[in-house]
C-alpha positions as CSV (number, residue, x, y, z in Angstrom):
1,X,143.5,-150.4,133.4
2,X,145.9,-149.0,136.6
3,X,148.2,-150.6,135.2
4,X,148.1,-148.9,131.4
5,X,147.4,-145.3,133.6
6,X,150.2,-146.2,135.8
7,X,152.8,-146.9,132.5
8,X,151.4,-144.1,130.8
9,X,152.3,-141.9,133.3
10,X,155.5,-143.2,133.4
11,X,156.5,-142.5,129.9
12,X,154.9,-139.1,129.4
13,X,157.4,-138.6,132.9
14,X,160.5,-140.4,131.4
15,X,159.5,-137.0,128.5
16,X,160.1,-135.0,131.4
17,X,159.4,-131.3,130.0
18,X,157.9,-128.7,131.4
19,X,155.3,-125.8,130.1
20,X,156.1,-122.9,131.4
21,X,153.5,-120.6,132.9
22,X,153.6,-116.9,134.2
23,X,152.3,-117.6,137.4
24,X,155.5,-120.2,138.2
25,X,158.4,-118.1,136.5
26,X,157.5,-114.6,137.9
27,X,159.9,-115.5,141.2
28,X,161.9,-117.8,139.1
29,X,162.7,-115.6,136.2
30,X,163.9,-112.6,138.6
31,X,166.5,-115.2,139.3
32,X,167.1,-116.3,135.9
33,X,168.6,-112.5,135.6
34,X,171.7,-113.7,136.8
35,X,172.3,-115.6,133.6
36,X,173.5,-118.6,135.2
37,X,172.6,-120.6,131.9
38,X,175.2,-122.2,130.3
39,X,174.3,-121.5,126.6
40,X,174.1,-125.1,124.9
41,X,172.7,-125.9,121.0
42,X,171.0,-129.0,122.3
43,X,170.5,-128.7,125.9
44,X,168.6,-125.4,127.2
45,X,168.5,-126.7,131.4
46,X,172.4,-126.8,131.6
47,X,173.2,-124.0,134.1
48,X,175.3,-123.3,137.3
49,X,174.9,-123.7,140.3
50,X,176.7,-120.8,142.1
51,X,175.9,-117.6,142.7
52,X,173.4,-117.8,145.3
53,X,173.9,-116.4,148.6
54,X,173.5,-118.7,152.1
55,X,172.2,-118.1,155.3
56,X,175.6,-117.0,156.9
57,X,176.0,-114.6,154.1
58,X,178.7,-116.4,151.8
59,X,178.0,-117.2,148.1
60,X,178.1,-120.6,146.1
61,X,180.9,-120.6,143.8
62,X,180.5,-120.4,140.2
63,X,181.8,-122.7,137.3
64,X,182.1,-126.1,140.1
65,X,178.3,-127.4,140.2
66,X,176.2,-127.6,137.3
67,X,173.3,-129.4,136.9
68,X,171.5,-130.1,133.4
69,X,169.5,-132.0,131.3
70,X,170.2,-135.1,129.3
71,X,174.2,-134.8,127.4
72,X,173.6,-137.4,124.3
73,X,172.8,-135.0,121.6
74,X,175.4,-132.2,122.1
75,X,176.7,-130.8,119.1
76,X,180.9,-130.4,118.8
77,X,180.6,-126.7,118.9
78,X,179.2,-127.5,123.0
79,X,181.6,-130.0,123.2
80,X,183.8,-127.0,122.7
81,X,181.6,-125.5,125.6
82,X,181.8,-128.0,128.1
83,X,185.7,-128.3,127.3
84,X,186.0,-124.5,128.0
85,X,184.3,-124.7,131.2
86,X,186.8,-127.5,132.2
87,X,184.2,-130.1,133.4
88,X,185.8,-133.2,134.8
89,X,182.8,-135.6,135.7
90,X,179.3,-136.1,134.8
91,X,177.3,-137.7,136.7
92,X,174.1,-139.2,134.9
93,X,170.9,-139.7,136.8
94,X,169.1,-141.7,134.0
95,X,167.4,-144.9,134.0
96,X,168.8,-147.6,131.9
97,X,165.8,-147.8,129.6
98,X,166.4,-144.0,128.7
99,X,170.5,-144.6,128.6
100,X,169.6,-146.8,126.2
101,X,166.7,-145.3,124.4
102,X,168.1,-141.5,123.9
103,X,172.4,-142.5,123.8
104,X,175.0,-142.5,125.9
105,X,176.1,-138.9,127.0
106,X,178.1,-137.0,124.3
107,X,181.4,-136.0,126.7
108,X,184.7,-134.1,125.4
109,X,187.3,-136.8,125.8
110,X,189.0,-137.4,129.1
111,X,185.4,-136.4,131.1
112,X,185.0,-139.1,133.6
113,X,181.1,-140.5,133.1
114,X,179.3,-142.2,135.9
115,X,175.8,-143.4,136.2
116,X,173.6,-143.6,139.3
117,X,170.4,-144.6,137.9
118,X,167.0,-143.5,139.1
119,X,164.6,-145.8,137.1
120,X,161.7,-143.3,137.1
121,X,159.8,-146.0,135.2
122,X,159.8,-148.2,138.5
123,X,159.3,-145.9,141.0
124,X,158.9,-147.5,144.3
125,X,155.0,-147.0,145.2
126,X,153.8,-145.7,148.5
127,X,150.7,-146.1,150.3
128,X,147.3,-144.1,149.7
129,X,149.3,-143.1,146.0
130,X,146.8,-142.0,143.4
131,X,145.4,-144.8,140.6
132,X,147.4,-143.5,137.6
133,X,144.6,-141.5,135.8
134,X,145.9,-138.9,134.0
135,X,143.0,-136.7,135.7
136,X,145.2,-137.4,139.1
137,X,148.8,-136.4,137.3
138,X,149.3,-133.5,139.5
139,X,149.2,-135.9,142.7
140,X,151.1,-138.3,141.0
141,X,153.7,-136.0,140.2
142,X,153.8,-135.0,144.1
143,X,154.0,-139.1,145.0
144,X,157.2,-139.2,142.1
145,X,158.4,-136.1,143.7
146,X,158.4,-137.2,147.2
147,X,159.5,-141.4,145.9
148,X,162.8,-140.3,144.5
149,X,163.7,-138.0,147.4
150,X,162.8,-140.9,149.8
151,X,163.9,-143.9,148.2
152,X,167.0,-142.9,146.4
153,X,169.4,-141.7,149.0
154,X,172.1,-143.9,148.3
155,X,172.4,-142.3,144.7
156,X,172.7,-138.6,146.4
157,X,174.9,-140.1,148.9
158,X,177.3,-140.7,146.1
159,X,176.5,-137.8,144.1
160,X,177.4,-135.4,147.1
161,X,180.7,-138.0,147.8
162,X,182.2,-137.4,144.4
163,X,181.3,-133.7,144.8
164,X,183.6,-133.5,147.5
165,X,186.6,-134.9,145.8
166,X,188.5,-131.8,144.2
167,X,189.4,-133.7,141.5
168,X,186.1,-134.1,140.5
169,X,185.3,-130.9,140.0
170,X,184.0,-128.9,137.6
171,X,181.0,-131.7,138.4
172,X,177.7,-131.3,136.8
173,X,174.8,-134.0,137.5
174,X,172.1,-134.5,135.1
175,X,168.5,-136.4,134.3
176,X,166.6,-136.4,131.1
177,X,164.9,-132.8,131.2
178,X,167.0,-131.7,134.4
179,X,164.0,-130.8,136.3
180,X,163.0,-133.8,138.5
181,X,165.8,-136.0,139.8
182,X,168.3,-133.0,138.8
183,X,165.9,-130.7,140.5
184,X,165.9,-133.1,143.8
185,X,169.7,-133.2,143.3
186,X,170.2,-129.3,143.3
187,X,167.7,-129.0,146.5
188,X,169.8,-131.3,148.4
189,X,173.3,-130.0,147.3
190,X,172.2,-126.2,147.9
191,X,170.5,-126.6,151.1
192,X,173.8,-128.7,152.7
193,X,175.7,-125.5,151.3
194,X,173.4,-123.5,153.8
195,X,171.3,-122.0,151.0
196,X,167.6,-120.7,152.1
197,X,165.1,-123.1,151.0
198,X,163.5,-120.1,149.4
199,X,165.7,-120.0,147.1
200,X,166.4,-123.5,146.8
201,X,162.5,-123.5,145.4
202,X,163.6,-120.8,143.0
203,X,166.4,-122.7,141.5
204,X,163.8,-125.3,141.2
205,X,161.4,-123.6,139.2
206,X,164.0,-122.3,137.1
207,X,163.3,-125.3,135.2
208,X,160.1,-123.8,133.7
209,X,161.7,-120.9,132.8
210,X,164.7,-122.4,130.4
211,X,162.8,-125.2,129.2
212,X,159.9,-123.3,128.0
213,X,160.8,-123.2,124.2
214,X,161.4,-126.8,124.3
215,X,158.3,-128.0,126.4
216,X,156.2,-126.5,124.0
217,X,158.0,-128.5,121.4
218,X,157.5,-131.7,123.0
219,X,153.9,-130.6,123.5
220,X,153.2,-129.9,120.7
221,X,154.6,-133.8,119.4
222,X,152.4,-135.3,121.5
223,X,149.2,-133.3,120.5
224,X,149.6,-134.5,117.1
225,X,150.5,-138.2,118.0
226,X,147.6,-138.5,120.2
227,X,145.4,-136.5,117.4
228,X,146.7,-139.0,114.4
229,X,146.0,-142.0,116.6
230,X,141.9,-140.8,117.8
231,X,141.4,-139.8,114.2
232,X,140.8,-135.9,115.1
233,X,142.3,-132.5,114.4
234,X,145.2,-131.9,116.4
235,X,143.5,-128.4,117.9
236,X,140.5,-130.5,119.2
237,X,143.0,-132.0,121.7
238,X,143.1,-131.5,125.3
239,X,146.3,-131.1,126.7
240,X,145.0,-129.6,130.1
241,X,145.2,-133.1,131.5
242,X,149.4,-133.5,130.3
243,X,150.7,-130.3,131.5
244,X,151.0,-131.2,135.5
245,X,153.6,-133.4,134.0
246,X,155.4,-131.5,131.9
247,X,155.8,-128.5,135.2
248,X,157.7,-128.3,138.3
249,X,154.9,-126.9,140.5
250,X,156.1,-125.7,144.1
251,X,153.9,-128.3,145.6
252,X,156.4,-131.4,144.2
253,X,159.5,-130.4,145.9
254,X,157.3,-129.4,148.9
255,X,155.8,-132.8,149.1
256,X,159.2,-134.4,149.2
257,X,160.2,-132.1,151.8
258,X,157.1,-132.6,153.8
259,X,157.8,-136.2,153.6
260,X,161.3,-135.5,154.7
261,X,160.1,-134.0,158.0
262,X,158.5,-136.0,158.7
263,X,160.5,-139.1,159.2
264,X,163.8,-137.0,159.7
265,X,162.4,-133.7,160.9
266,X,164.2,-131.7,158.7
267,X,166.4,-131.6,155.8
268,X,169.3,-130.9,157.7
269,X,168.5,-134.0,159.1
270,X,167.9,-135.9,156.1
271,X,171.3,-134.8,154.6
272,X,172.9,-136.5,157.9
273,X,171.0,-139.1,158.1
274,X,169.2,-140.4,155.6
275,X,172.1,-139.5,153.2
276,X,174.9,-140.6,155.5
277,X,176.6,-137.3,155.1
278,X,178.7,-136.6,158.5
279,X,179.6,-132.9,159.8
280,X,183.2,-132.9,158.6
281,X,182.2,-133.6,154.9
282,X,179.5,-130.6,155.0
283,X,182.5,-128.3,156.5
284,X,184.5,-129.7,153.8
285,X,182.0,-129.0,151.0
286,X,181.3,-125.3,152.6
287,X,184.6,-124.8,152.7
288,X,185.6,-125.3,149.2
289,X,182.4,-124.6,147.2
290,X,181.8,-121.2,149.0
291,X,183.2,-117.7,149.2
């Protein structure tokens, strides 16, 4: 029975939507004024990274980071878009079961495609984790949260190496939805650029804000699915339990960072550490990905 919760879990996470709610986007969608969205047909989560301000009061850069949801279904006329914006690599977070499941990213020719897959479907489990009920969700999202943060470093390693390479920028990085191994992805990059983690939470919750036309779609889907297959009305379904996993709630990336500090005692310290990212290469990035 763990097992069934535990795979269920897992696929309605592989989904991974969000529902916006106005309790999470009020901070996030005073940030979201910047327009930092990059308007897509078939990808609402692609958006820029620069633009937000560090601690030593210097800005990101615009139009070198993006990070985004999954790239297979673009249409040509965002091919067109991504070609305009001069993107030169992508670098695609997926597992190979959703590679192969939802299509190889759609790419105007000559962008350079690498994957560094985080199989959320086989997420390493950690002590005192909760069963898999979809009554515990909300914790398990937390234990996700915190799993990829912890036991992925070599794939952010690499993603911040080919971000320092010049010639791989424009760069974006991307998941399925954009919002959890993207979001992890964005914390790390903005936070070695010197970014307050404040903010770092906002950019995090922006997912909520962009996807929330699409998470109610995907919602929506699943309501009937799960109504056609128990035989009852799709209104006398009760998503309550689904939605922790279609948010990003503060409380996930705080998790991961809690977990953080507390093996490297601090993110800082994770970034040098855990990732294997030396002084020189954060001067380098600061450098060239700030003004």
């Amino acid at each position: 029975m763990i097992k069934k919760g535990l795979l269920l879990l897992g696929m309605i996470f592989a989904l991974v939507s969000v529902h916006v709610t106005v309790a999470l986007c009020r901070t996030a969608g005073q940030v979201a004024a910047e327009e930092r969205q990059v308007k897509l047909q078939a990808q609402p989560n692609f958006r820029d990274l620069g633009g937000y301000h560090t601690v030593d009061g210097r800005k990101v850069k615009r139009g070198l980071i993006y990070r985004s949801g999954q790239l297979s279904q673009l249409t040509d006329d965002d091919l067109l878009v991504l070609k305009k914006l001069g993107i030169r690599t992508v670098i695609d977070l997926r597992g190979p079961s959703e590679v192969e499941s939802r299509g190889k990213d759609r790419l105007p020719e000559g962008v350079r495609n690498v994957n560094y897959p985080i199989d959320v479907a086989n997420l390493p489990k950690e002590e005192n984790a909760p069963s898999g009920s979809i009554s515990g969700a909300s914790d398990y999202m937390v234990q996700a949260t915190r799993a990829i943060m912890m036991h992925y470093t070599d794939v952010y390693a690499a993603l911040i190496r080919e971000l320092a390479d010049p010639a791989n920028r424009p760069l974006v990085f991307h998941c399925t939805a954009g919002k959890d191994r993207a979001g992890i992805g964005a914390a790390i990059i903005l936070t070695l650029l010197g970014v307050p983690w404040e903010t770092v939470r906002e950019d995090y919750l922006l997912s909520n804000f962009y996807r929330r036309e699409e998470n109610q779609r995907e919602l929506e889907k699943m309501r009937r699915e799960i109504a056609q297959k128990r035989g009852i009305a799709p209104e006398e379904v009760d998503m309550t339990p689904f939605e922790s996993m279609f948010l990003v709630k503060p409380e996930y990336l705080e998790g991961a960072r809690e977990a953080v500090i507390r093996k490297y005692g601090s993110v800082d310290a994770y970034i040098k550490q855990g990732l294997g990212i030396s002084e020189e290469m954060i001067k380098k990035l600061r450098d060239e990905l700030l003004e």
